[in-house]
Backbone as CSV, one residue per row, in Angstrom:
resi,resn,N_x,N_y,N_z,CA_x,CA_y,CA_z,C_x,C_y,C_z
1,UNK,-7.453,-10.558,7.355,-8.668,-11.338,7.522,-9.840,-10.421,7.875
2,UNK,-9.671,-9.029,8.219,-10.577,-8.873,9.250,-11.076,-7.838,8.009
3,UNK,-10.361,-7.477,6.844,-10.762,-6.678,5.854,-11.275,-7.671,4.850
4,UNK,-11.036,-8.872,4.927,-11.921,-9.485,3.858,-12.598,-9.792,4.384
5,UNK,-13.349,-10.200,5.596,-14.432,-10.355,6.138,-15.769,-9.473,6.266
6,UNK,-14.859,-8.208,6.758,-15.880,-7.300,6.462,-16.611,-6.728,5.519
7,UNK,-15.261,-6.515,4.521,-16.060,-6.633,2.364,-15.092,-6.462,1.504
8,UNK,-15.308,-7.820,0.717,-14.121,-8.246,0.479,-13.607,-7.344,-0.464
9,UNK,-14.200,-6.048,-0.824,-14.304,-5.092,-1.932,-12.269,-4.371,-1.389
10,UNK,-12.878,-4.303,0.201,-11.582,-3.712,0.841,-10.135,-3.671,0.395
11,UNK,-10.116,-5.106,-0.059,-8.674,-5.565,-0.084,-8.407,-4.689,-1.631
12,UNK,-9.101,-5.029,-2.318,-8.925,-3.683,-3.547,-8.463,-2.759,-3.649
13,UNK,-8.787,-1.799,-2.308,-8.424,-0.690,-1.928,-7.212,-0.387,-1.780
14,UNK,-6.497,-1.726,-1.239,-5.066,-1.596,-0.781,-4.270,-2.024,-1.808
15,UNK,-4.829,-3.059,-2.686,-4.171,-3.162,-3.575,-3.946,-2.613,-4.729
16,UNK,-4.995,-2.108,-4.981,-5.473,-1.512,-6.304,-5.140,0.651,-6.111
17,UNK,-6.250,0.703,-5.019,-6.073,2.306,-4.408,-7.342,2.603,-5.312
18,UNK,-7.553,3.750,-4.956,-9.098,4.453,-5.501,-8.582,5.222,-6.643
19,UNK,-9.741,4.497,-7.945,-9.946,5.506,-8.643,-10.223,7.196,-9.110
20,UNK,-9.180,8.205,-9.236,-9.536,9.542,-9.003,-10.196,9.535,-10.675
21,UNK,-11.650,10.243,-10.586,-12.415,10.310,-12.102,-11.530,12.147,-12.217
22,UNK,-11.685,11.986,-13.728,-10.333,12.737,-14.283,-11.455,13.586,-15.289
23,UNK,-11.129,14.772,-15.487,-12.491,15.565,-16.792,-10.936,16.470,-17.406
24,UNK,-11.361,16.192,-18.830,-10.310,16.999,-19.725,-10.565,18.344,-19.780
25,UNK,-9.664,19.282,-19.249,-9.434,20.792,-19.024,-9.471,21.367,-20.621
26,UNK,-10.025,22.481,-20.713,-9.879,22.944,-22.435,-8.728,24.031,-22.099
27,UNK,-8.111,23.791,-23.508,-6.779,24.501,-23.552,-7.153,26.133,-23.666
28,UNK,-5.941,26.504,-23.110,-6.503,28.522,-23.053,-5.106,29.144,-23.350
29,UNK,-5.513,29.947,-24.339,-4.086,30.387,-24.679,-2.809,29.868,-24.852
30,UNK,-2.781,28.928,-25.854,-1.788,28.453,-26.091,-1.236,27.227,-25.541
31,UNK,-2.001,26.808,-24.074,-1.642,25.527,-24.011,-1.778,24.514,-24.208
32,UNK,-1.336,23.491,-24.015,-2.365,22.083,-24.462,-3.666,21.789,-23.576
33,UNK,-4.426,20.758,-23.866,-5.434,20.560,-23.456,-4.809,19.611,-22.313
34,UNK,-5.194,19.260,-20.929,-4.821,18.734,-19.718,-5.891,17.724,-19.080
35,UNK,-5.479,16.879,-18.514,-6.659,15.953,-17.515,-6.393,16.567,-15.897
36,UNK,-7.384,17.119,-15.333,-7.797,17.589,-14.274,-8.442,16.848,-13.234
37,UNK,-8.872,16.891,-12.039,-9.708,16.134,-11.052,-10.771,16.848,-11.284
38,UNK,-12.510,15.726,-11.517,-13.519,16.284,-11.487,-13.710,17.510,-10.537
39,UNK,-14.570,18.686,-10.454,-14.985,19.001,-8.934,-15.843,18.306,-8.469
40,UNK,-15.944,18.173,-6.962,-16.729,17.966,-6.418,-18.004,17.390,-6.313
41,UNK,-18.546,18.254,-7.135,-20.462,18.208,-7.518,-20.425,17.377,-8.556
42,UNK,-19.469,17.135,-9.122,-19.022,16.234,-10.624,-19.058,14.827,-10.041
43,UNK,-19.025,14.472,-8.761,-18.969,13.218,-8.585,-19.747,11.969,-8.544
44,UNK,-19.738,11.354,-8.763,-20.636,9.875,-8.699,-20.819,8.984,-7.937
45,UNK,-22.349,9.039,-7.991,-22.316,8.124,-6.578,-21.408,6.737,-6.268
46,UNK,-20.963,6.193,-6.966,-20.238,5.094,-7.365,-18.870,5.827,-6.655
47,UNK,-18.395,7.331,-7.099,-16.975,7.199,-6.660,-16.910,7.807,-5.301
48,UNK,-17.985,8.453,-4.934,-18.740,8.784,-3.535,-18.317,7.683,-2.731
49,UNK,-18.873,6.061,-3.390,-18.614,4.956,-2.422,-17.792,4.482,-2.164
50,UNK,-16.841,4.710,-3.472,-15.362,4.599,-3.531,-14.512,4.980,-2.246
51,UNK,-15.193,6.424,-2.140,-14.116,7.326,-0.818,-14.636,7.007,0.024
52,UNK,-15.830,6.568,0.561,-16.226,5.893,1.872,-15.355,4.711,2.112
53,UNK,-15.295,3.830,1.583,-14.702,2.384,1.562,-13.126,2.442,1.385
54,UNK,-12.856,3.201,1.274,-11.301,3.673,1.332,-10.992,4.515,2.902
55,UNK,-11.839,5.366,3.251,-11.914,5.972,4.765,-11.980,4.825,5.534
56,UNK,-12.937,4.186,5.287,-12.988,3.038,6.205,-11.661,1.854,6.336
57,UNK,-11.416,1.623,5.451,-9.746,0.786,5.104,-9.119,1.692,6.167
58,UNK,-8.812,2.410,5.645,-8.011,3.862,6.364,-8.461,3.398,7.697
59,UNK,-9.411,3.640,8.212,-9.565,3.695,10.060,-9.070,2.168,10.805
60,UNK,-9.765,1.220,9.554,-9.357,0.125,9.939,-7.799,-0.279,10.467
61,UNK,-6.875,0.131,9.123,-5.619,-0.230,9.172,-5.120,0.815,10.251
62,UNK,-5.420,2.049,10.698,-5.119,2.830,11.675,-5.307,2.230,13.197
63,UNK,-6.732,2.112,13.140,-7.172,1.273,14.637,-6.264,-0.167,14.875
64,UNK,-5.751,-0.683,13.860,-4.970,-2.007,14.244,-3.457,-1.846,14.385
65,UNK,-2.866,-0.642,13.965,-1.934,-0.501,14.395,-1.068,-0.126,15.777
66,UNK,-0.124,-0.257,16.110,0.372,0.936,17.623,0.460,2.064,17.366
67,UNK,0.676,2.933,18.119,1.100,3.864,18.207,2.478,4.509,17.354
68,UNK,3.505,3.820,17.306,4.787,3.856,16.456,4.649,3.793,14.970
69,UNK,3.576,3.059,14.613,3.305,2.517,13.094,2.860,3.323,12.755
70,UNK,1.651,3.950,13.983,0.380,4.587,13.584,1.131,5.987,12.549
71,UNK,1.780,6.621,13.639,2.818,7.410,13.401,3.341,7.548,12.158
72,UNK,4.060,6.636,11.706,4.743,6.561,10.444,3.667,6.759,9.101
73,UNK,2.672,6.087,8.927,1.118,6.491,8.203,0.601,7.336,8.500
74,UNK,0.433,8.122,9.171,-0.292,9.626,9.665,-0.558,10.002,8.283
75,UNK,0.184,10.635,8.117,0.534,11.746,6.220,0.093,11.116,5.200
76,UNK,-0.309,9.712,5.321,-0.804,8.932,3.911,-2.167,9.375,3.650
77,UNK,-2.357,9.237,2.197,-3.753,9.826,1.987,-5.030,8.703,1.532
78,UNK,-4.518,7.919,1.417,-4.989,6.277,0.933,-5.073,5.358,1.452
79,UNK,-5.962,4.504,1.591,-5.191,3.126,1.966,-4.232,2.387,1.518
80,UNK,-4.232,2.635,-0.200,-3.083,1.987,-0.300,-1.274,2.752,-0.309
81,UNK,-1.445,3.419,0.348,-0.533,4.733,0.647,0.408,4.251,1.573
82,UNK,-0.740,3.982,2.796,-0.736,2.902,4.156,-0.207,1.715,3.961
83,UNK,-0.796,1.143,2.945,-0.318,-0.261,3.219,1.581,-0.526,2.545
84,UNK,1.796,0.477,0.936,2.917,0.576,0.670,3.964,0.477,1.740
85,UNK,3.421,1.841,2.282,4.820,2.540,3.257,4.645,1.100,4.617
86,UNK,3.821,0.868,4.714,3.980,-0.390,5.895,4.591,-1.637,5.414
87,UNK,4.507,-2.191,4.068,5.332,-2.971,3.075,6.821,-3.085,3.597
88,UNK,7.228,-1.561,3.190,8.284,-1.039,3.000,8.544,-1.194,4.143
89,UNK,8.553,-1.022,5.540,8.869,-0.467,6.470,9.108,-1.879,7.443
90,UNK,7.877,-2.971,6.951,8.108,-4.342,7.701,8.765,-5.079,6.935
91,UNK,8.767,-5.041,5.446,9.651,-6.066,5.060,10.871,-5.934,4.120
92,UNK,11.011,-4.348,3.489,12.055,-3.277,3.005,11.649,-3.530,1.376
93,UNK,12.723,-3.136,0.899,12.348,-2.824,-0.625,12.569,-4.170,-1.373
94,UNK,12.250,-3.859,-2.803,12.280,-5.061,-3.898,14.195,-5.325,-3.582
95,UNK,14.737,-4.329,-3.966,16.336,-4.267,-3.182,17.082,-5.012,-2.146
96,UNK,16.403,-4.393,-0.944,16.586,-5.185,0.032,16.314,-6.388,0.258
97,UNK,15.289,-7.203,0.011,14.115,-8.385,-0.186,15.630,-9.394,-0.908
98,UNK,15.661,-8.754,-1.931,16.725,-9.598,-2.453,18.038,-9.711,-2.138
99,UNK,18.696,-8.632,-1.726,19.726,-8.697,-0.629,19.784,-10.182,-0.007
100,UNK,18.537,-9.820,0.761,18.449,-10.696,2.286,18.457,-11.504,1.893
101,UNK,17.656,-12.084,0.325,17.595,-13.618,0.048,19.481,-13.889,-0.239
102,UNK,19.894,-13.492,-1.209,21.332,-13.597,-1.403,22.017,-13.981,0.061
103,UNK,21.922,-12.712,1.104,22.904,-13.148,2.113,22.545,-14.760,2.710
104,UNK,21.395,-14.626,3.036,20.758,-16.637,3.290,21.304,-17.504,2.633
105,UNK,20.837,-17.228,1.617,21.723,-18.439,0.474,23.442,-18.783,0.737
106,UNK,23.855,-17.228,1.041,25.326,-17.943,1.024,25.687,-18.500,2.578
107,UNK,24.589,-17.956,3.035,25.050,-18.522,4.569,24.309,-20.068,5.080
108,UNK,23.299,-20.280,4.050,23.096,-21.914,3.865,24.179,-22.989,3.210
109,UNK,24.885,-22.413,2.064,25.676,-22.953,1.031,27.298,-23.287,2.147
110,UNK,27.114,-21.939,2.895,28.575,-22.005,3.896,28.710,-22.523,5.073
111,UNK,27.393,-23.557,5.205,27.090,-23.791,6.516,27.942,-24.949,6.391
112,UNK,28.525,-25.162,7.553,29.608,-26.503,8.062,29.513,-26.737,9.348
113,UNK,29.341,-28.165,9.849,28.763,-28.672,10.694,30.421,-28.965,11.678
114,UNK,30.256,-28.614,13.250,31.771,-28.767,13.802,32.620,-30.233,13.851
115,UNK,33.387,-30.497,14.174,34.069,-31.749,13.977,33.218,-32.581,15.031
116,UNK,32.964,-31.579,16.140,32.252,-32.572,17.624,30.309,-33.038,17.629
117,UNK,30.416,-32.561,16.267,28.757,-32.419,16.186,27.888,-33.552,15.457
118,UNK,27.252,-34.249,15.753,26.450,-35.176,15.004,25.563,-34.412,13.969
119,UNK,24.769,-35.425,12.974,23.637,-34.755,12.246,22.318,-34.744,13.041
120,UNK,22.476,-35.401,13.836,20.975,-35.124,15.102,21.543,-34.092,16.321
């Protein structure tokens, strides 16, 4: 809430992740031609705003975390880097996710009520 409030551009960030602008390398001696990261001075103000609004995600999702979480995101370089590995970490993988639904299911399907027990 507190990232769509502030702009709703944010949530993009996490979902989407920032565009890196890419300039085609010329081939030298024999190799192929390659896509590279602009430099620097190559950049646009547009993707300038890009990396602001992604820092900011970044501090955001940092400042709301504890200490333990904080921890585990340190090394991410993104927001949506952050938000993956926190995915992963609070609610586990596409794998697991389904696991857990499976084990529920059979433990709804196996549920039996005791001989001494009413339905209220």
């Amino acid at each position: 809430m507190c990232l769509k409030a502030t702009d709703p551009e944010y949530l993009s960030r996490i979902y989407d992740g920032t565009h890196r602008p890419m300039k085609l390398d010329v081939a030298v001696a024999g190799e192929e031609e390659k896509m590279v990261d602009n430099d620097k001075k190559d950049y646009s103000p547009e993707y300038l705003s890009s990396i602001m609004k992604d820092a900011k995600v970044r501090y955001i999702l940092h400042s709301s975390l504890d200490s333990v979480m904080s921890n585990r995101v340190i090394g991410c370089k993104t927001a949506k880097e952050i938000w993956d590995t926190l995915e992963v970490k609070c609610q586990g993988t596409t794998a697991i996710k389904k696991n857990m639904r499976t084990i529920l299911t059979q433990e709804y399907e196996h549920f039996e009520s005791k001989s001494d027990e009413s339905l209220t």
